[in-house]
RODO-2510 file (C-alpha; in nm, 4 decimals, decimal comma):
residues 388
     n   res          X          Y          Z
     1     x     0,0000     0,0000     0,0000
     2     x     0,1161     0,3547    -0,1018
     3     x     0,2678     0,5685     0,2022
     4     x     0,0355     0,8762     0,1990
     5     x     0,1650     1,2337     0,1761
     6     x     0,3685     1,3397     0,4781
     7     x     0,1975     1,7004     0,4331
     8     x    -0,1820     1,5272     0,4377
     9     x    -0,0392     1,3367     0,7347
    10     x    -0,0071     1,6661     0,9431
    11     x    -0,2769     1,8574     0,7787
    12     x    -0,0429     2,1024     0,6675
    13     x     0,0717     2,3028     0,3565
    14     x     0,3586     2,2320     0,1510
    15     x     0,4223     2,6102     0,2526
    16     x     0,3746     2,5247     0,6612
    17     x     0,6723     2,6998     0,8486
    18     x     0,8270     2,5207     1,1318
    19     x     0,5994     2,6511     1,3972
    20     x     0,2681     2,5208     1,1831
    21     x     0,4274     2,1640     1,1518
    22     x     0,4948     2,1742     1,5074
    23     x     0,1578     2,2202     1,6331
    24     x     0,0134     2,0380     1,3655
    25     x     0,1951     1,7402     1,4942
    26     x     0,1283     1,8243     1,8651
    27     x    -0,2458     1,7737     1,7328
    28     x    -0,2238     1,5185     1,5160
    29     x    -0,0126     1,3312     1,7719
    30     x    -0,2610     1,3887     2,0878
    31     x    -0,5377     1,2634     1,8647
    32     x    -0,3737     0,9368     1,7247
    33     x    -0,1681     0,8788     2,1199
    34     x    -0,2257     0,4670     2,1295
    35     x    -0,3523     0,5351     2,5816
    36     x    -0,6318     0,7460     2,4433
    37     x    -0,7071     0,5228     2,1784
    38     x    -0,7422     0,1896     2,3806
    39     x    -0,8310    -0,1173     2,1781
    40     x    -0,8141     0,0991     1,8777
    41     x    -0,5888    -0,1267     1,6874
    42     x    -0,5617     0,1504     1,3874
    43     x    -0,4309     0,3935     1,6696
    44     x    -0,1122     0,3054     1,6522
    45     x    -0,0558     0,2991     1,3167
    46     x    -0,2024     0,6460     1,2429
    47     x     0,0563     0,7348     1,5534
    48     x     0,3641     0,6303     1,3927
    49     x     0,2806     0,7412     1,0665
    50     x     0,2677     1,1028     1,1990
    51     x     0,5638     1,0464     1,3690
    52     x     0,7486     0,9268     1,0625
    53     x     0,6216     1,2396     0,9051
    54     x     0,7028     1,4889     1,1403
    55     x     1,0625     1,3806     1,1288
    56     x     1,0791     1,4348     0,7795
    57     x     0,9651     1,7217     0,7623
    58     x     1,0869     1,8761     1,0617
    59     x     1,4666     1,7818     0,8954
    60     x     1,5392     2,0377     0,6579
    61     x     1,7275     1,7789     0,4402
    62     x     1,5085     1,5733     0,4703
    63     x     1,2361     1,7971     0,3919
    64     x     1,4234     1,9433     0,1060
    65     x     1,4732     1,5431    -0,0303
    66     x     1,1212     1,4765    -0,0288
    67     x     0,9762     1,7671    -0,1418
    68     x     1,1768     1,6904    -0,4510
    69     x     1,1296     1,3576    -0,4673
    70     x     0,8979     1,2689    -0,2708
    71     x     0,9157     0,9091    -0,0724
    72     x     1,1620     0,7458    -0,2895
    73     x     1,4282     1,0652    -0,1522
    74     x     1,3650     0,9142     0,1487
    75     x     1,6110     0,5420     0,0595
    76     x     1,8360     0,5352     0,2843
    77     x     1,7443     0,7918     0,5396
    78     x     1,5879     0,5587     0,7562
    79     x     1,2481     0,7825     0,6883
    80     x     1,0522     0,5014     0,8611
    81     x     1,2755     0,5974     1,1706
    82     x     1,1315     0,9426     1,1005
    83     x     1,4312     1,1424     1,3079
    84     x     1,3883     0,9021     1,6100
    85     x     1,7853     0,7634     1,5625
    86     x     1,9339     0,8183     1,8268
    87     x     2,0698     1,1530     1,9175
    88     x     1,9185     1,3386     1,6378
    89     x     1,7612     1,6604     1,6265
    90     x     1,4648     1,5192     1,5540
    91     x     1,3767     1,3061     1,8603
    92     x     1,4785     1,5866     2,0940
    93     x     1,2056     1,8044     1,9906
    94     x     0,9841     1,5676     1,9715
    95     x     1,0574     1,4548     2,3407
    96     x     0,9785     1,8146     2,4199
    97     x     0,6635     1,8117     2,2647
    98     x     0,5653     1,5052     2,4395
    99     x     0,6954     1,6153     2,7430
   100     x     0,4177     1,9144     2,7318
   101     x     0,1457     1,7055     2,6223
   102     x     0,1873     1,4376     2,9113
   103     x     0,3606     1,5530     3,1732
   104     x     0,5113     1,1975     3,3231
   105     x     0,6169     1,0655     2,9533
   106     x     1,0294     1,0360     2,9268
   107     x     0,9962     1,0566     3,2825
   108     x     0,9110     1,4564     3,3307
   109     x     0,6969     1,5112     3,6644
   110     x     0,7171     1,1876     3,7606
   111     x     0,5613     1,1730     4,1437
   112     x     0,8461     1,0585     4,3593
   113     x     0,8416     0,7381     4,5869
   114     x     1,0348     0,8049     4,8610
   115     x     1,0169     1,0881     5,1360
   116     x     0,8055     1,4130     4,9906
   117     x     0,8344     1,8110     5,0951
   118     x     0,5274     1,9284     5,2840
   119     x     0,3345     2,1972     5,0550
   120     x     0,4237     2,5454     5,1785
   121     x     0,0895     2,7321     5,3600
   122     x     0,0041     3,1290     5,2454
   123     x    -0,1600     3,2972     5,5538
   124     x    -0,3042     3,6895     5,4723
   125     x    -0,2700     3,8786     5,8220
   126     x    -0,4118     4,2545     5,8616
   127     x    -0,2608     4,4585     6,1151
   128     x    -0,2775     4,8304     6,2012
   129     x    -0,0991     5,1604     6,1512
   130     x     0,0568     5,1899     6,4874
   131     x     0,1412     4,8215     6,4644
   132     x     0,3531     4,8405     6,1373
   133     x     0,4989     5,1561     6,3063
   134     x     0,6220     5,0512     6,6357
   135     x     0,6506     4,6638     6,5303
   136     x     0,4428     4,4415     6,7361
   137     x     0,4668     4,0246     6,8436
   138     x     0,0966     3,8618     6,7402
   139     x    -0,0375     3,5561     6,8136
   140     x    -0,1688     3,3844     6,4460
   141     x    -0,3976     3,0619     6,4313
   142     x    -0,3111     2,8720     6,1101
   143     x    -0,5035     2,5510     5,9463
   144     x    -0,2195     2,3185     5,8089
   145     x    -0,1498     1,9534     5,8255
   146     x     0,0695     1,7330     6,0836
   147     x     0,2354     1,3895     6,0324
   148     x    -0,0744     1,1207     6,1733
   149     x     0,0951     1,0168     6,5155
   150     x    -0,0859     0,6994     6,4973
   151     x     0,0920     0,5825     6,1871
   152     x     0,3715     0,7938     6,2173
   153     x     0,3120     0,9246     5,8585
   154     x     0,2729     0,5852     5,7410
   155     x    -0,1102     0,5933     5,6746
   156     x    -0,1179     0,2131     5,7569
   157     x    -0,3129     0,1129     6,0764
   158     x    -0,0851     0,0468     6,3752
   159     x     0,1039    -0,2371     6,4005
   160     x     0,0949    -0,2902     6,0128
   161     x     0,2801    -0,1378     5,7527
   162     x     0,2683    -0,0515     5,3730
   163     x     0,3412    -0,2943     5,1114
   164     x     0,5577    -0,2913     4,8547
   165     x     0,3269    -0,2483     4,5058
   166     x     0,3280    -0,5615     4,2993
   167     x     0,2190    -0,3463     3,9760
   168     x     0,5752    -0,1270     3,9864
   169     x     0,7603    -0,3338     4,1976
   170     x     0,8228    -0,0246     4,4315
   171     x     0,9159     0,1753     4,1918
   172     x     0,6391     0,4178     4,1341
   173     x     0,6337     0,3754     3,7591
   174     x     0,5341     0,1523     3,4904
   175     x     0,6829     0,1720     3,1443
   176     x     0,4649     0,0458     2,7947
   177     x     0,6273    -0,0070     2,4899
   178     x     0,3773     0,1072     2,1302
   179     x     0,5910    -0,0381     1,8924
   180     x     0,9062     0,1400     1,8971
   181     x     0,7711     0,4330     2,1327
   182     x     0,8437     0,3458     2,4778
   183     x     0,5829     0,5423     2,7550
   184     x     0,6471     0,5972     3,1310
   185     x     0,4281     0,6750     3,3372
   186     x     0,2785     0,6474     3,7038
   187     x     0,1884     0,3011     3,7700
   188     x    -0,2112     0,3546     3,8173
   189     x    -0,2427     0,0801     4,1104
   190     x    -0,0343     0,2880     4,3821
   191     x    -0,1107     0,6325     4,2216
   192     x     0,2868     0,6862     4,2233
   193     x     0,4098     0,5970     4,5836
   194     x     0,5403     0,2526     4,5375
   195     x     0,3731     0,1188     4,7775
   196     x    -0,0149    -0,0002     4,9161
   197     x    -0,1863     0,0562     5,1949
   198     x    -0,4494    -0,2606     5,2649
   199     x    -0,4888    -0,1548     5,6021
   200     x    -0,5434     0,2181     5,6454
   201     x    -0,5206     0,3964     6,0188
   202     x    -0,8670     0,4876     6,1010
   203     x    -0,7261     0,8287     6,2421
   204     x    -0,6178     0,9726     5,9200
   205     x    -0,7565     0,7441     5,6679
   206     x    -0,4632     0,6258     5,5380
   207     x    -0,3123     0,9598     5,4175
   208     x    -0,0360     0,9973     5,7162
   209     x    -0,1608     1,2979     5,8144
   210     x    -0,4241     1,4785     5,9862
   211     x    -0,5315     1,9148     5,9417
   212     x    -0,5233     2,1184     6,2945
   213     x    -0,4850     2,4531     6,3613
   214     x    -0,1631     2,5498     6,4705
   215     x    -0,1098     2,8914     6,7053
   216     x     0,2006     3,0134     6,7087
   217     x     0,3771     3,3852     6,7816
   218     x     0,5265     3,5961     6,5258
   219     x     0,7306     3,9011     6,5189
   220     x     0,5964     4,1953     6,3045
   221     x     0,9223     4,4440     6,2268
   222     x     0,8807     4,8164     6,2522
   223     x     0,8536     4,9856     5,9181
   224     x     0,6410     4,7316     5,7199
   225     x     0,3790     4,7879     5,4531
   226     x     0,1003     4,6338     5,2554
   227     x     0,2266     4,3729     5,0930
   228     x     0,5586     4,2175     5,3062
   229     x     0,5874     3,9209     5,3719
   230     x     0,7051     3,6855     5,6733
   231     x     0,8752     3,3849     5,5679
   232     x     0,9055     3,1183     5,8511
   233     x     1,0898     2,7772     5,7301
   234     x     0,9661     2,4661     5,8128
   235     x     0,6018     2,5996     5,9747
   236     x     0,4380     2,4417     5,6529
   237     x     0,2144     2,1431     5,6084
   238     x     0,3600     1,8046     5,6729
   239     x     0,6097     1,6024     5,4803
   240     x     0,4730     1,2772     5,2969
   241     x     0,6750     0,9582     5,4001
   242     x     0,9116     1,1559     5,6436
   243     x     1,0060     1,4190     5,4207
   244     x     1,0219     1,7695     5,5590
   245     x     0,7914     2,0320     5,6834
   246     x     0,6901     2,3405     5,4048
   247     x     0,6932     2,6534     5,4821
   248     x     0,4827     2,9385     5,5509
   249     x     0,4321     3,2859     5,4015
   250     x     0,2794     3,5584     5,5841
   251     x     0,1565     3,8113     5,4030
   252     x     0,0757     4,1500     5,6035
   253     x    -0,2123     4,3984     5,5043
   254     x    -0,1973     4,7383     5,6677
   255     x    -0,5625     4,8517     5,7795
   256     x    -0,6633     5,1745     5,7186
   257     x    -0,6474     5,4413     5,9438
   258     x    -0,9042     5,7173     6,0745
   259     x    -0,6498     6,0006     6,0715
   260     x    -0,3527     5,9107     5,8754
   261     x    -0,2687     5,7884     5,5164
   262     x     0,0689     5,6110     5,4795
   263     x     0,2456     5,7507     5,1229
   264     x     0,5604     5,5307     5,1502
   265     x     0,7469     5,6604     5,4534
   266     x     0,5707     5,9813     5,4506
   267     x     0,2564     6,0086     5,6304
   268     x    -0,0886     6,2336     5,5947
   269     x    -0,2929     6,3865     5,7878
   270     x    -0,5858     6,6375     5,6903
   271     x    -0,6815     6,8722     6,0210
   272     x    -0,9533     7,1492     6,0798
   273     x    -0,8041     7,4819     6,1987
   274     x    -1,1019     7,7292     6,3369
   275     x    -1,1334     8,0109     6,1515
   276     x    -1,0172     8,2783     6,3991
   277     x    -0,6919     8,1265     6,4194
   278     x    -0,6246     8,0633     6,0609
   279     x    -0,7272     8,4506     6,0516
   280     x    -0,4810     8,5342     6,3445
   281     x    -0,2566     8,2524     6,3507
   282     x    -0,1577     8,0318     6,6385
   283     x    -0,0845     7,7050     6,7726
   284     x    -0,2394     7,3220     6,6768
   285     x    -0,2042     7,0232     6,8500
   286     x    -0,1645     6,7327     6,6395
   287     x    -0,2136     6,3643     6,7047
   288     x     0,1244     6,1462     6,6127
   289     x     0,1954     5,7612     6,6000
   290     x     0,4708     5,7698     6,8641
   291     x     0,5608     6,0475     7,1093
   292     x     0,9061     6,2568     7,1420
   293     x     1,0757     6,4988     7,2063
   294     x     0,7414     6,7766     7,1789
   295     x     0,4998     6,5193     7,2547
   296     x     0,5360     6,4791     7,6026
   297     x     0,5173     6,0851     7,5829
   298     x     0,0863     6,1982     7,5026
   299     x     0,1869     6,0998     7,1042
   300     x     0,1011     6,5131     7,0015
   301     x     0,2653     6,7141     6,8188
   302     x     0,2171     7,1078     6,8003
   303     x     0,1781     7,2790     6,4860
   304     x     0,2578     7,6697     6,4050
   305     x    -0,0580     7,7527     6,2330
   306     x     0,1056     8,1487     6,0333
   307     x    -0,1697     8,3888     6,0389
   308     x    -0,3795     8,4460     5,7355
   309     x    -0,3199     8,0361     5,6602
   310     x    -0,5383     7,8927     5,3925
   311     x    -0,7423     7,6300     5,3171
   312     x    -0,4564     7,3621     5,2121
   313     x    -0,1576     7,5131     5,3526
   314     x     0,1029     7,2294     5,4470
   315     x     0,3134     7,2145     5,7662
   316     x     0,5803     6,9396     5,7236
   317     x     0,7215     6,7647     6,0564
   318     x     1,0539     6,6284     5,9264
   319     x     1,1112     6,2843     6,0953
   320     x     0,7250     6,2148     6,2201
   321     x     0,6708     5,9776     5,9544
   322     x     0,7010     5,5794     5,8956
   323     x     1,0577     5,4360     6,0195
   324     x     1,2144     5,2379     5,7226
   325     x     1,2023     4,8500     5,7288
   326     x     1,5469     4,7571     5,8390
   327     x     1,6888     5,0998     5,8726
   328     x     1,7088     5,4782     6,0841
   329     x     1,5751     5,6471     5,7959
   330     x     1,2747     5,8072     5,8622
   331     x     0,9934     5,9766     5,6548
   332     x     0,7763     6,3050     5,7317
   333     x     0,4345     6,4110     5,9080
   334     x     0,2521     6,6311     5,6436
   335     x    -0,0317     6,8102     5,8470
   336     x    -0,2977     6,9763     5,5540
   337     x    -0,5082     7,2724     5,7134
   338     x    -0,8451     7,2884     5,5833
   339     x    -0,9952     7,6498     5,7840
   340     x    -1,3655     7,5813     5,8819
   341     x    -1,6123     7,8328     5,8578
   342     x    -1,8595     7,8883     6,1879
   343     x    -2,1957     7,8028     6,2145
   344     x    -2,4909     7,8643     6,4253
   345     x    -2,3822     8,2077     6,4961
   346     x    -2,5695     8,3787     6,7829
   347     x    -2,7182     8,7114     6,7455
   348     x    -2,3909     8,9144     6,9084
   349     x    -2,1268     8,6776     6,6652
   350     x    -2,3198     8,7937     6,3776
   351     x    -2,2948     9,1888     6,4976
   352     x    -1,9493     9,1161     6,5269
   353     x    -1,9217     8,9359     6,1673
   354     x    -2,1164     9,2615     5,9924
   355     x    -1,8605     9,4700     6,1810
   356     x    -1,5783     9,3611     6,0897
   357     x    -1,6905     9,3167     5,6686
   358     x    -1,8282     9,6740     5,7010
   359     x    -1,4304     9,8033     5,8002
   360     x    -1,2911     9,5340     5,6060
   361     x    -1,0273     9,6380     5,3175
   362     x    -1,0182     9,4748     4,9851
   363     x    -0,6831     9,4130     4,9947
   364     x    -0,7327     9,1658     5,2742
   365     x    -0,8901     8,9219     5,0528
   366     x    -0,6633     8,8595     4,7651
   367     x    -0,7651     8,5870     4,6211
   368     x    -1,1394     8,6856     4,5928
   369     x    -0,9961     9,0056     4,4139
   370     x    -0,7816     8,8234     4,1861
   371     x    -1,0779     8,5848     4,0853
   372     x    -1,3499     8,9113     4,0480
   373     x    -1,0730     9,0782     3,8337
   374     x    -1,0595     8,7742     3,6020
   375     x    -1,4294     8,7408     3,6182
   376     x    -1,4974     9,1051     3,5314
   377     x    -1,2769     9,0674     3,2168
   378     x    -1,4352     8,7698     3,1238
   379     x    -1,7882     8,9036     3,1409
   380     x    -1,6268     9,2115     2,9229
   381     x    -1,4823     9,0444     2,6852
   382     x    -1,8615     8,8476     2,6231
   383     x    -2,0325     9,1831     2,6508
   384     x    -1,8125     9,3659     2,4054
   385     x    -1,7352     9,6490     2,6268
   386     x    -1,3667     9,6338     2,6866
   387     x    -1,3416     9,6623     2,2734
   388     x    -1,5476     9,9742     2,3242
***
C-alpha cells in the first residue's frame, strides 16, 4: 500500500513553516496517542505514521529530499525511523513536545516514591498603623497539616505497615512499549508511591496525616507595609513519608487608618483649623503615632498655624513619619489645614461678623480680588465692552 503524503499526514501546507508543523503534529499526535485510543488497533498505526512524518519534515534535508522527490528521496534515510535515531535533532524536539502534552512521559513530573516536601501554607494577616509603626509580636492561628501520630506518617493502621506495590515493583512507575515508542508513566495501582496501603489507620484514613490549627507567635518588624511578607521555614504542612515540613508565608495587610494615610514613609494627615486662628494665627495640636521629644510621651505634636493660613496650607514635621524597614531612615508628618467656617452664629457673633466686613479692606482678601478681576474681564470680553 502507497505511504500517503507526509503534508496530508499533518494537515499542513507544503508552505507550513516550522511553527505550523509543530503544532500540527502536537495535534495530530494527541489525537492518534495509542492510551487514548485503547483497543483501537488503527491507533497506533495512524501514531507512527505522523511520527514518521514529522521527522521528515521537521529535517530540513530531509524535507528538502522529499519535497523533490517525494518518498523514494527518502532510501536510505531511515524515513521510517522518522528522526527518532538516536541523538538526532529530531527526537529531541519531539521529546519536548511530548513532554508538554503528558507531563510523566520520558519521565518529566514523575511523582516521587520516597520521602516528599510538605506543601508550603500562604496565611493573609491585617494589622494596624501603629502596629507596622512601632513593630508588634501577634499571636496567628493557622489551618495546616501534621504527620498522623498513629501511623507515624505511614497511613497504615498500627502495628501494620505498607506494602511494597506488585504493579511497579516499588518503583512508582510503569513503562509500555507502542511499537518502537516506549511510555512511562505512574503506575495507576499505587497512584505513584510505590507502595499499598491494605490496612489504612482509622485516624487519618490512610493519608499519614491529619489538618489542625496550629497557634504560634510571630514578630511583626517596625517599618512594614502592605504587601511584606514573613517567611518562617519549616512551619508548613507536613512532609509525605518523612520528608520535611513546608513553609509558611505571611503576608501582612496594613488597615486603614481614621487620621492618617501612609504615602511610603511619609505620612498624611488632613486637620480642621477654626477660623479665627487661621485669621490670626496660632498654635495646633496634632495627634502622632509615637511620642518625642514635643509630645510629652501623650503621642502630640504642636503645629505653628502662620496667620492668614489657607485652606490647604502644608506644615511638614521632618522625621514624624514611617521608620524604614530595616533601617534609621525616617519619613515626614505632612499636616494639611483645611480652615472651617462657623456656624450657628448667635445674634452678638453675627454683629461682630457685619462689623468687621463693614471696616474690612479689599486688599485683605486677595484671592477673591484676583478671581473678580478675572471674572470682570471675562464678562467684558462676552459683553463687548472692553473693545469699546
Amino acid at each position: 500500500m502507497s505511504k500517503r503524503c507526509y503534508y496530508e499526514v499533518l494537515g499542513v501546507e507544503r508552505t507550513a513553516d516550522e511553527a505550523s508543523l509543530k503544532a500540527a503534529f502536537r495535534k495530530k499526535a494527541m489525537e492518534h496517542h495509542p492510551d487514548r485510543n485503547q483497543g483501537d488497533a488503527a491507533a497506533e498505526g495512524r501514531f507512527k505514521e505522523v511520527n514518521e512524518a514529522y521527522g521528515v519534515l521537521s529535517d530540513g534535508q530531509k524535507r528538502a529530499a522529499y519535497d523533490r522527490y517525494g518518498h523514494a528521496g527518502m532510501n536510505g534515510q531511515s524515513a521510517g525511523g522518522g528522526g527518532f535515531q538516536g541523538g538526532s535533532q529530531g527526537f529531541s524536539n519531539v521529546e519536548d513536545i511530548f513532554s508538554e502534552m503528558f507531563g510523566d512521559i520520558f519521565g518529566q513530573q514523575r511523582r516521587p516514591s520516597g520521602p516528599q516536601r510538605g506543601s508550603d501554607v500562604r496565611f493573609d494577616y491585617e494589622i494596624t498603623l501603629e502596629q507596622a509603626y512601632k513593630g508588634a509580636e501577634v499571636e496567628i492561628t493557622v489551618p495546616t497539616t501534621f504527620s498522623c501520630e498513629s501511623c507515624k506518617g505511614s497511613g497504615a493502621k498500627a502495628g501494620t505497615k505498607p506494602s511494597t506495590c506488585m504493579t511497579c515493583g516499588g518503583q512508582g512507575r510503569v513503562r509500555t512499549s507502542n511499537g518502537f515508542f516506549a511510555v512511562e508513566r505512574s503506575c495507576p495501582a499505587c497512584n505513584g508511591q510505590g507502595s499499598v496501603i491494605k490496612d489504612p489507620c482509622p485516624d487519618c484514613r490512610g493519608h499519614g496525616q491529619v489538618r489542625q490549627n496550629k497557634t504560634m507567635k510571630v514578630n511583626i518588624p517596625a517599618g512594614v507595609d502592605d504587601g511584606a511578607r514573613i517567611l518562617l521555614r519549616g512551619e508548613g504542612q507536613a512532609g509525605g513519608k518523612g520528608g520535611p515540613k513546608g513553609d509558611l508565608y505571611i503576608f501582612l495587610s496594613v488597615a486603614d487608618h481614621e487620621i492618617f494615610e501612609r504615602d511610603g514613609l511619609d505620612l498624611h494627615c488632613s486637620i480642621p483649623v477654626p477660623m479665627t486662628t487661621a485669621i490670626l494665627g496660632g498654635v495646633l495640636e496634632v495627634p502622632c503615632l509615637m511620642g518625642g521629644q514635643n509630645c510629652d510621651g501623650q503621642c502630640k505634636l504642636e503645629v505653628t498655624v502662620p496667620e492668614g493660613a489657607q485652606t490647604n496650607h502644608k506644615v511638614k514635621l521632618k522625621g514624624r513619619g514611617m521608620p524604614g524597614l530595616n533601617s534609621k531612615q525616617k519619613g515626614d508628618l505632612i499636616v494639611e489645614l483645611f480652615v472651617e467656617t462657623p456656624k450657628h452664629l448667635n445674634p452678638r457673633q453675627k454683629e461682630l461678623m457685619k462689623e468687621f466686613a463693614a471696616i474690612s479692606e479689599a486688599q485683605s482678601y486677595a484671592q477673591s480680588q484676583g478671581f473678580m478681576h478675572k471674572a470682570r474681564r471675562f464678562w467684558d470680553d462676552i459683553t463687548g465692552t472692553a473693545a469699546q
